[in-house]
N, C-alpha and C positions, 0 to 999 in steps of 0.2 A: 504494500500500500504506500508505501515511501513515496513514488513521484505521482498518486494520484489528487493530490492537493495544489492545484497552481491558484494563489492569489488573480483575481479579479484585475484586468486592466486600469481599470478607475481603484485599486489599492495600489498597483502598484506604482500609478502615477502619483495618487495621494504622497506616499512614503518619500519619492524620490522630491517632493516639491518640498516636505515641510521640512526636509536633510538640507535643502539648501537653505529655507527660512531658519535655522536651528544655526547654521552657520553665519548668517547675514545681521542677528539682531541680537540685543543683550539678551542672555536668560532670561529675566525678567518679563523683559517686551516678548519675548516667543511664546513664556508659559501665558500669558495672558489670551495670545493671538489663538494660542494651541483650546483652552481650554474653551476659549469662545467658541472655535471652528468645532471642534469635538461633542461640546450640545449643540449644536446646530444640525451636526451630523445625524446625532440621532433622533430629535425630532421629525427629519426627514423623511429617515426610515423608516418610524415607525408609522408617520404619514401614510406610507411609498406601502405600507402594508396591509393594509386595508383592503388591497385591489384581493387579496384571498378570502377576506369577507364579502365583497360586492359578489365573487366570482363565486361562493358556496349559498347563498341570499337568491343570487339568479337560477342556479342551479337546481336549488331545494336542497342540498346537502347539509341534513342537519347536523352529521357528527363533524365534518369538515369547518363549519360554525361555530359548535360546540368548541373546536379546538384552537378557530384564530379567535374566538372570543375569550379565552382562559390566555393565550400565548400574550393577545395585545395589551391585556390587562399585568400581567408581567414585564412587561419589556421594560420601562421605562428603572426597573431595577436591574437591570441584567445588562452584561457585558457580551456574553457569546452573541448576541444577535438570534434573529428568527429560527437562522436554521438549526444553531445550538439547541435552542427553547423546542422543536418539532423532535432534534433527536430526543431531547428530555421526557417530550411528551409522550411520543412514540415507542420510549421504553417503558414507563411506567403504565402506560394501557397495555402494552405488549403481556406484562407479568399478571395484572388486574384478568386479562380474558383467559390465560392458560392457568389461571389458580394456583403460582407460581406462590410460597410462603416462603415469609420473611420480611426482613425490615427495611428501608433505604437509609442508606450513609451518604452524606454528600461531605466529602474533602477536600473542598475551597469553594467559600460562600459568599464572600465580597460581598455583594453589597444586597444579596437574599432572593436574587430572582429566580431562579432556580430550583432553591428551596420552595419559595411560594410556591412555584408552578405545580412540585409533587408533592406538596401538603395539600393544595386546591384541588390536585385531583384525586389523593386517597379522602379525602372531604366531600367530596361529591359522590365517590361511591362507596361512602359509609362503610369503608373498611377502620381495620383496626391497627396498621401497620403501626410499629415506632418508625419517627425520622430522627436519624441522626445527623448533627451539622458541627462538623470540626471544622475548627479555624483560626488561627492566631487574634483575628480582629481587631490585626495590628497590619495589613497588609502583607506584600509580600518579604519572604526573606533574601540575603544576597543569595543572587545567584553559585556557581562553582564552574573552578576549572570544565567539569563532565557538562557543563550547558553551553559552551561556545565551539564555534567552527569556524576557523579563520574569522574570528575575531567579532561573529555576531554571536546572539542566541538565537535563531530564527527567523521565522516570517512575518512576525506580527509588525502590526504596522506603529501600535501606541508604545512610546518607551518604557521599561518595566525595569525602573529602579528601584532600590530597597523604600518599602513603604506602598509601592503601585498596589491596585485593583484594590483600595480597603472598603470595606464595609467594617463601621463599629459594632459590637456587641448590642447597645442601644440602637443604632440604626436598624439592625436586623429584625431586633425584638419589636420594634416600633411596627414594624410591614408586618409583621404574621399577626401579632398579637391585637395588633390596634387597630391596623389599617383591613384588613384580612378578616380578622376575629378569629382565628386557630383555636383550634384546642389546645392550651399550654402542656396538659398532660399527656400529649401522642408525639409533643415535637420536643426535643435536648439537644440544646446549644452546647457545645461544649470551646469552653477558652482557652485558647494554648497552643505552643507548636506541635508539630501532629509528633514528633517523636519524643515526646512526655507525654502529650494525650492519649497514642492511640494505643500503645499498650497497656496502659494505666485503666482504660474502658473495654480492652476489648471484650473483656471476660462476663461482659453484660449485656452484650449485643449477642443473640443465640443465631439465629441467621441472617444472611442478605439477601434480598429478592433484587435491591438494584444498588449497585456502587458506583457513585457518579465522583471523578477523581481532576479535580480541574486544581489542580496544582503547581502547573507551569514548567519548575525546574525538576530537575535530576534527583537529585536527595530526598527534593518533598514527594513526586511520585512514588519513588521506592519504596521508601517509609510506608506510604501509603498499602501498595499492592503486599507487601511484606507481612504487614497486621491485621490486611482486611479479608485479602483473595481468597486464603481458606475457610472461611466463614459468606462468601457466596454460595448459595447452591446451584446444586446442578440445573443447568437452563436458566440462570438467574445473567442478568447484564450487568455488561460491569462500560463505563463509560469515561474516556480518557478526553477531555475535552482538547490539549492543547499535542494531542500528538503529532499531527503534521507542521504547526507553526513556531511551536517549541523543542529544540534539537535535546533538549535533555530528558523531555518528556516522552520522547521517542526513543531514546537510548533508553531509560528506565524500563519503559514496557518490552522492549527489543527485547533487553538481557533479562528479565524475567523469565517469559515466556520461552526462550531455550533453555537457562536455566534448570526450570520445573517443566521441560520438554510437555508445554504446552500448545495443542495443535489449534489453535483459534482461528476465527475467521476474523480479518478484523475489518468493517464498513466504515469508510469517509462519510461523516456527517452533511457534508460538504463546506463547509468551514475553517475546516482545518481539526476537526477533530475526530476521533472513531469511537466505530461500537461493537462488542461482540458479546456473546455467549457464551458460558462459560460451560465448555465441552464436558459432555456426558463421560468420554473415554479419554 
């Protein structure tokens, strides 16, 4: 799956514009310009998204509805974008229809859209799963030598220095609890870096039905897959958000899965990230 992720023409024009505004202006003047263009961006989108609600409305397509009505009402907290939010969705119905048991972990929750999306949908069909949500809720960590490649970390287009993609603790709590209205007793935040938290918990989580692992770098993946993968079950998804646009995120998963000579299929989200199954044999 390595080269079936090419960034979008208009990204990679993006990238190559704002590398020379990054060069041309103080710091200052850039993060200003960056963070202005950046919600601009995404109101855009989320605009620009809509045309899959007119186009399930025209159609009659209720569950298609159903799901850009749950997706649009997430976005405006979420980072992966559309298609991120449809793989998210499309796993957690995936597991809802094959009667798949067990809990969801999500392993980088920024700033909670994500989460929403599969608390809203174990909420809507009145199931019982626990969600679990590790996350520093301090952003991200520095990255390491194992996430660069000649001297990037990737494809992504926003720069992800120590601190990037935060969602606070309070922020998160505020969307599910407040804005949302969650069941405070179906969903556990947990604070921390994932390798103090996630061995510290994992012995309370009995299964996984979906692991969603949007982690970025090298270290934080591993950590991840290391504590969680044997506590997925069989036919349970496990979801790597940053694997084709983060080079460490993709080494992580790589040496795993030879490793524990795992034969997986893995699916481009189309994103940049993947999804698979976690094989029966």
């Amino acid at each position: 799956m390595h080269n079936s992720y090419k960034p979008s023409m208009h990204i990679v024009a993006a990238k190559s514009i704002l590398a020379l505004l990054e060069k041309a202006f103080p710091k200052q003047i850039y993060k200003v310009f960056y963070d202005a263009a950046f919600s601009s961006y995404r109101v855009i989108i989320r605009f620009l998204y809509l045309r899959f609600w007119l186009s399930a409305v025209i159609t009659g397509n209720s569950s298609a509805r159903r799901k850009v009505n749950t997706v649009f009402r997430v976005m405006p907290y979420s980072l992966v974008g559309w298609r991120g939010l449809h793989a998210t969705y499309d796993a957690v119905m995936d597991v809802q229809e094959r009667w798949i048991s067990g809990d969801i972990v999500e392993c980088g929750v920024a700033r909670g859209g994500s989460a929403a999306l599969m608390s809203l949908l174990e909420a809507l069909a009145g199931n019982h799963r626990k969600i679990w949500l590790f996350d520093s809720y301090e952003g991200l960590p520095e990255p390491t030598k194992d996430d660069f490649r000649a001297g990037i970390s990737g494809r992504h287009v926003r720069p992800l220095p120590k601190g990037a993609c935060l969602g606070t603790f309070g922020q998160v709590e505020d969307l599910l609890f407040r804005r949302l209205r969650l069941d405070r007793n179906s969903i556990t935040m947990v604070k921390g870096w994932f390798q103090d938290t996630l061995p510290a918990m994992r012995s309370k989580i009995d299964h996984i039905a979906v692991l969603r692992i949007d982690a970025d770098w090298y270290e934080s993946v591993k950590c991840c897959l290391e504590n969680m993968y044997d506590q997925v079950v069989l036919g349970g998804i496990i979801i790597i958000d940053d694997y084709a646009s983060c080079f460490g995120a993709q080494a992580a998963l790589d040496e795993f899965l030879a490793i524990q000579k795992i034969g997986a299929v893995l699916l481009p989200d189309g994103r940049g990230g993947c999804i698979f199954r976690k094989p029966f044999v």
